[in-house]
C-alpha positions in Angstrom: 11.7 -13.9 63.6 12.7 -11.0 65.3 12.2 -7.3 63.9 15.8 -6.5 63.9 16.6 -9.7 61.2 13.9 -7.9 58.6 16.7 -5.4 57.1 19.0 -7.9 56.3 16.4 -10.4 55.0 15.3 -7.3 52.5 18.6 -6.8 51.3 19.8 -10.6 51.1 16.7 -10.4 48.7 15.1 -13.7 50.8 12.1 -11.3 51.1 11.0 -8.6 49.0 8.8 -6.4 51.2 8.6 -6.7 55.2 5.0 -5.5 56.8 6.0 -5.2 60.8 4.4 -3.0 63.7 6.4 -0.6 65.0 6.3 2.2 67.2 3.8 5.8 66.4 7.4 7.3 65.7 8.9 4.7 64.0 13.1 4.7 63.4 14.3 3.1 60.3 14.7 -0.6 60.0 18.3 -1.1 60.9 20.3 -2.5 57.9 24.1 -3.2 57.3 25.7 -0.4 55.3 26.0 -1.1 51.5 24.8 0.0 48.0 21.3 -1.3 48.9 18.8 1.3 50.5 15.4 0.7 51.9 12.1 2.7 51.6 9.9 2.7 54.8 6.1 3.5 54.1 3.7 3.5 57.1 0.0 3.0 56.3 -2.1 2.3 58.8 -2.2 3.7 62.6 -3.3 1.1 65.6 -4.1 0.8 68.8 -3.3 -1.7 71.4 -5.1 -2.4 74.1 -4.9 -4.9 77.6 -7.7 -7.4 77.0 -9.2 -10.2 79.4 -12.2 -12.5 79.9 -14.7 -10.4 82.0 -14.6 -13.7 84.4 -11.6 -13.4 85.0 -11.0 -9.6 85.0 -13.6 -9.4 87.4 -11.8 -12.1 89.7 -8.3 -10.8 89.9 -8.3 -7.2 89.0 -9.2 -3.9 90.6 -11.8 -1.2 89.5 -11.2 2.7 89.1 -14.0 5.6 90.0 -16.5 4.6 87.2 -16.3 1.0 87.6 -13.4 -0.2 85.3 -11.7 -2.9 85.6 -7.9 -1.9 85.7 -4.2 -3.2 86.5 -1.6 -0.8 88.0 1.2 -0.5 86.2 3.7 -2.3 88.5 1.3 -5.2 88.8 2.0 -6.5 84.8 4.9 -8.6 86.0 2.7 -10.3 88.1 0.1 -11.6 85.5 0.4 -14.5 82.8 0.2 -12.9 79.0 -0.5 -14.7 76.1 1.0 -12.9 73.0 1.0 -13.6 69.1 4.3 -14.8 67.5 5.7 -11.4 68.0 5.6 -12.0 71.8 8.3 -9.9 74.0 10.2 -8.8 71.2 11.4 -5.0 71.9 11.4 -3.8 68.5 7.1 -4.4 68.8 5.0 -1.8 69.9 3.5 -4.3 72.2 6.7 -6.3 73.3 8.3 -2.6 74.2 5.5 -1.8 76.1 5.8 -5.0 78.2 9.4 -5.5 78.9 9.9 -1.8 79.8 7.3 -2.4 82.5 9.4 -5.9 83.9 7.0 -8.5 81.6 9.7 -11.6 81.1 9.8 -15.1 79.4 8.5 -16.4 82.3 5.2 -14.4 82.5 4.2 -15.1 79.0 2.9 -17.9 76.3 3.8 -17.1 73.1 1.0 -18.5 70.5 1.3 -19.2 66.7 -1.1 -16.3 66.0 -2.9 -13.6 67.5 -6.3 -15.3 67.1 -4.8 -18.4 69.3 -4.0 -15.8 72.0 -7.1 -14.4 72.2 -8.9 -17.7 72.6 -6.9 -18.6 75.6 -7.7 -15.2 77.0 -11.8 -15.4 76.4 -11.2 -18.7 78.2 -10.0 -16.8 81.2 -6.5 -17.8 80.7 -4.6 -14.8 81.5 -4.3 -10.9 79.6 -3.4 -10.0 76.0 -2.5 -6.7 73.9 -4.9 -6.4 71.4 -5.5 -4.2 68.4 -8.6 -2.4 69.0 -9.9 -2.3 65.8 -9.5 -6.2 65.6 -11.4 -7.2 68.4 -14.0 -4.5 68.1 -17.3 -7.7 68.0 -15.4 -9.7 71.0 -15.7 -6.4 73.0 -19.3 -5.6 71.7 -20.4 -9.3 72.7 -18.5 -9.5 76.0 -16.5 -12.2 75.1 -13.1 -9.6 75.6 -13.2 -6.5 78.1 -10.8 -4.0 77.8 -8.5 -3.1 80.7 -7.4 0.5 81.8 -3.9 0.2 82.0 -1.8 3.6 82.5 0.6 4.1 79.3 -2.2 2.5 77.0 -3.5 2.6 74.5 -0.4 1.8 72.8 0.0 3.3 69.7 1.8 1.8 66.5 1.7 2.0 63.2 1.7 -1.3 60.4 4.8 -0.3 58.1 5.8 -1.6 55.3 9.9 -1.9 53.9 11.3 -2.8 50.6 14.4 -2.0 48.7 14.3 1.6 47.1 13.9 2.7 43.5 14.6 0.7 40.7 16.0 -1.8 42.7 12.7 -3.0 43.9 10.6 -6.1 42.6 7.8 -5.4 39.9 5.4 -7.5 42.7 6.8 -5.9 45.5 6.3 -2.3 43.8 2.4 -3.5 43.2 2.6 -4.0 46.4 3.7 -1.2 48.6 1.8 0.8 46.0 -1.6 -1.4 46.9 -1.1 -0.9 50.8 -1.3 3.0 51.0 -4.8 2.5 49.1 -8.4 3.0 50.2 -9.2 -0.6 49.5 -6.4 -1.7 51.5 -7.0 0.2 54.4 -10.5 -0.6 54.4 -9.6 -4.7 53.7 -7.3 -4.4 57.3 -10.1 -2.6 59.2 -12.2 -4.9 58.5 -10.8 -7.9 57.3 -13.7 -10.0 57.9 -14.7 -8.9 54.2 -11.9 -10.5 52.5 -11.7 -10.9 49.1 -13.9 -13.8 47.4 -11.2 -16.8 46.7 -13.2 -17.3 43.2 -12.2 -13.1 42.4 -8.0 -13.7 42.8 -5.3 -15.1 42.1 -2.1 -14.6 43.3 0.9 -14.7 40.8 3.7 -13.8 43.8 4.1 -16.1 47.2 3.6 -13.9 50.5 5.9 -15.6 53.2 4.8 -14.1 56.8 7.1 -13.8 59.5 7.1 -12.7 63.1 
């Protein structure tokens, strides 16, 4: 679903909080006029970086002073990408970067998840956008390299949108109160932690859409 749908799913009440990447200085999400208002609270900054395979970085890509592998700018267009459900879609951090710099439908595969992406990039498939922090052990065990890229990092921020006031959901209030918290941050930084399936239970239903 695209990031400009998320406003009117809020207010239609089909969703009661949206979580969506968007840019470092992020606009609000656009929503038709009415009595409705929505509350946008950003808590977490990212990073996203061009990954590959180092076999085939190595193959098709050039090296700066110092040995890095990197891609001019003007050369993006010419490569395959394999992108997360959010794919080319402008109102991304990610998909903005891309399609300002030529990337079109035709130069990308768009996979059910991020995590699908990057496996047909360690299999030397083609180049992602990564979030740094995410894919921190692929880089340390040289299964991803990181590729210098001018304009990147790319940075974004994780945001999160609900109706404002008194207007809002019990659940959803739990929840945009949850996400600017210590435990949450730490949970998305390293998410390989989790939480224990035998420790909670969820009374509300989380829908995810990208």
């Amino acid at each position: 679903m695209p990031s400009t749908a998320l406003g009117e799913l809020l207010l239609d009440r089909r969703a009661d909080v949206a979580i969506s990447p968007v840019g470092a200085e992020p606009g609000p999400i656009a929503a038709p006029p009415g009595p409705d208002t929505l509350e946008h609270i950003p808590f977490l900054g990212f990073q996203l970086v061009v990954v590959a395979a180092p076999h085939h970085a190595g193959a098709r890509l050039d090296r700066a002073p110092g040995g890095r592998l990197y891609l001019p700018i003007g050369r993006l267009s010419r490569e395959h990408w394999l992108l997360g459900p959010g794919g080319l879609d402008p109102g991304t951090p990610g998909g903005a970067f891309l399609t300002r710099h030529g990337v079109g439908d035709a130069d990308a595969s768009i996979f059910p998840s991020a995590s699908a992406a990057l496996s047909a990039v360690m299999a030397g498939d083609g180049l992602s956008l990564a979030v740094l922090h995410l894919v921190r052990d692929e880089l340390r065990h040289g299964t991803l390299t990181v590729v210098a890229v001018p304009g990147t990092p790319v940075n974004g921020v994780l945001r999160a949108a609900a109706l404002s006031g008194d207007r809002r959901s019990p659940a959803a209030s739990a929840l945009c109160r949850f996400l600017t918290t210590p435990a949450a941050v730490r949970s998305l930084l390293d998410p390989a932690t989790g939480v224990p399936v035998d420790h909670y239970r969820p009374t509300v239903r989380v829908s995810l859409w990208s």
